[in-house]
C-alpha positions, 0 to 999 in steps of 0.5 A: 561075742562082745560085738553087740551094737559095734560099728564094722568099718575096718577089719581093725574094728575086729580083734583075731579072737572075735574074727575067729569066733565069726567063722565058728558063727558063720558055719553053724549058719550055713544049714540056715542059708542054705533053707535046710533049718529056720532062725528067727534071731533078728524077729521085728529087726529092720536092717537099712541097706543104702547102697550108692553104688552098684552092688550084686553080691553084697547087697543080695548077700546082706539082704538074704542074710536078713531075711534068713534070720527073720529080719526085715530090710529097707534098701536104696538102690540107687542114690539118683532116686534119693533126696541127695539129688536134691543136695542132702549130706551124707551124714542127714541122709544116715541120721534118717536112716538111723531113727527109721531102723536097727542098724545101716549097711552103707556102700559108697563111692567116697573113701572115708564115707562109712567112718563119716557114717558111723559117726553120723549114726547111732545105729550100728553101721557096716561099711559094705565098701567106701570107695578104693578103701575097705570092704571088711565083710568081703574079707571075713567071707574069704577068710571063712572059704580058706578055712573052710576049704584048707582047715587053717588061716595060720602059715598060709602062703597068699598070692594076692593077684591084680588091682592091689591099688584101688581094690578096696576087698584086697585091702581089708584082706591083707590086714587080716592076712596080716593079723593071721601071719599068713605069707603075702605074695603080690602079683601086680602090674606096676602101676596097681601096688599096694596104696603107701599108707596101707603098706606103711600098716601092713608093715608096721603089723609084721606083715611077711610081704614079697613081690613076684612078677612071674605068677606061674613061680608065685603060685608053685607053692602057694595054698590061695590065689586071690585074683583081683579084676583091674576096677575101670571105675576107679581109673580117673584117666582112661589112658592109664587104664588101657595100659593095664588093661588085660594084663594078666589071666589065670588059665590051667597053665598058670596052674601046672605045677600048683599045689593040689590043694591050691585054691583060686579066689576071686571077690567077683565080678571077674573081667577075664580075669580067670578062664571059664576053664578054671572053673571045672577044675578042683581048684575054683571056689569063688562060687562057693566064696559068693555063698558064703557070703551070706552066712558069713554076713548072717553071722555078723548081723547077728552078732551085733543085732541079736536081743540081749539073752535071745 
């Protein structure tokens, strides 16, 4: 694996080949995520997570993927405790944070926050979310549930449901998709599309895109609905938000007439989005999506910390 020492900002950091590879990696780790085998392939590494937004998952998963491996990490969890307060840039803050450990693990409410970071650095940084733009380490996660869960990423039909605009997950996930030749069905209220650019690229890549506002036709013959939650934060008028407000929902009628194998993904926290009700049927895996988030993300570090010929 040729990722040693590599910046994960984008999913375009990553060939198909290195993405696949990442997989093989992440499911060979499950055993030791789950606390069934022990590793120590990050022993005496020290992993900085600077999350300036509010995190759960990601920041959990990263910290648990760490320490799984034997690693160490040092966090900051809330930038109001932080020397920015006192009017620090970003790019000292990351220097910093760079000559304190082996690599950075940065979320930011800034587009752009974790390329800036990453030029800042020289430690390998990875962008855990920057703003409405990219969430690469989300998109390997729920790429490694669909092929765990369906045996392939090639030819699968995606809905991809919700906040298409301003959901940085579904944007790192569709230039995957996109590199696998998966089809993309979207599903969003009118005002919530893909950005332009970002459809500009997806089209550029050959991307299969179609639009179908019915969700019940769109998932008929669907093999994964990714369901998205309207992000109220991103929204800098209010207005526009409750116009969108609860506009759509998953329940079993949604999936009457589903593929059997279908499955409902979600990167969480979900709004009311998805009915508690899905949730007992076969067809919910976004628990099992929040897991494998941590070997997926151990599978990375590991990739780019590991010790040459550890």
């Amino acid at each position: 694996m040729a990722l040693r020492g590599r910046d994960i900002v984008s999913l375009r950091d990553l060939s198909s080949e290195e993405i696949l590879e990442l997989l093989e990696g992440a499911k060979k780790m499950i055993p030791i995520a789950e606390g069934r085998k022990a590793s120590a392939s990050l022993e005496g590494r020290l992993v900085a997570a600077a999350f300036f937004e509010p995190s759960t998952r990601t920041r959990l998963s990263f910290e648990t993927a760490v320490q799984r491996l034997g690693g160490r990490c040092i966090t900051i969890a809330d930038a109001g405790l932080t020397s920015m307060r006192k009017g620090e840039s970003l790019s000292d803050t990351i220097r910093m944070l760079s000559s304190y450990s082996d690599a950075i693990v940065l979320r930011h409410p800034s587009e752009g926050a974790a390329r800036l970071a990453a030029d800042a650095s020289d430690k390998p940084v990875i962008n855990a979310g920057d703003g409405a733009n990219q969430h690469p380490t989300q998109a390997l996660l729920d790429l490694l549930t669909m092929h765990e869960a369906l045996g392939t990423l090639a030819g699968l039909k995606v809905v991809l449901l919700g906040d298409l605009r301003y959901g940085r997950t579904v944007h790192s996930l569709a230039i995957a998709l996109a590199m696998f030749g998966a089809e993309m069905v979207l599903t969003n209220p009118k005002s919530l599309g893909f950005p332009e650019e970002l459809r500009g690229d997806l089209d550029a890549m050959g991307a299969k895109i179609s639009e179908e506002p019915d969700l019940r036709r769109a998932v008929r013959d669907a093999d994964v609905l990714y369901v998205t939650r309207i992000q109220k934060e991103r929204f800098g008028d209010e207005g526009e938000y409750r116009q969108v407000a609860g506009s759509y929902r998953v329940d079993a009628s949604t999936l009457e007439g589903a593929k059997p194998r279908l499955i409902v993904l979600h990167p969480l926290p979900r709004a009311g989005e998805i009915d508690p009700e899905i949730d007992r049927t076969p067809h919910a895996a976004y628990f099992r999506q929040a897991f494998l988030a941590v070997p997926m993300r151990m599978a990375l570090l590991d990739s780019i910390l590991r010790a040459r010929g550890g």
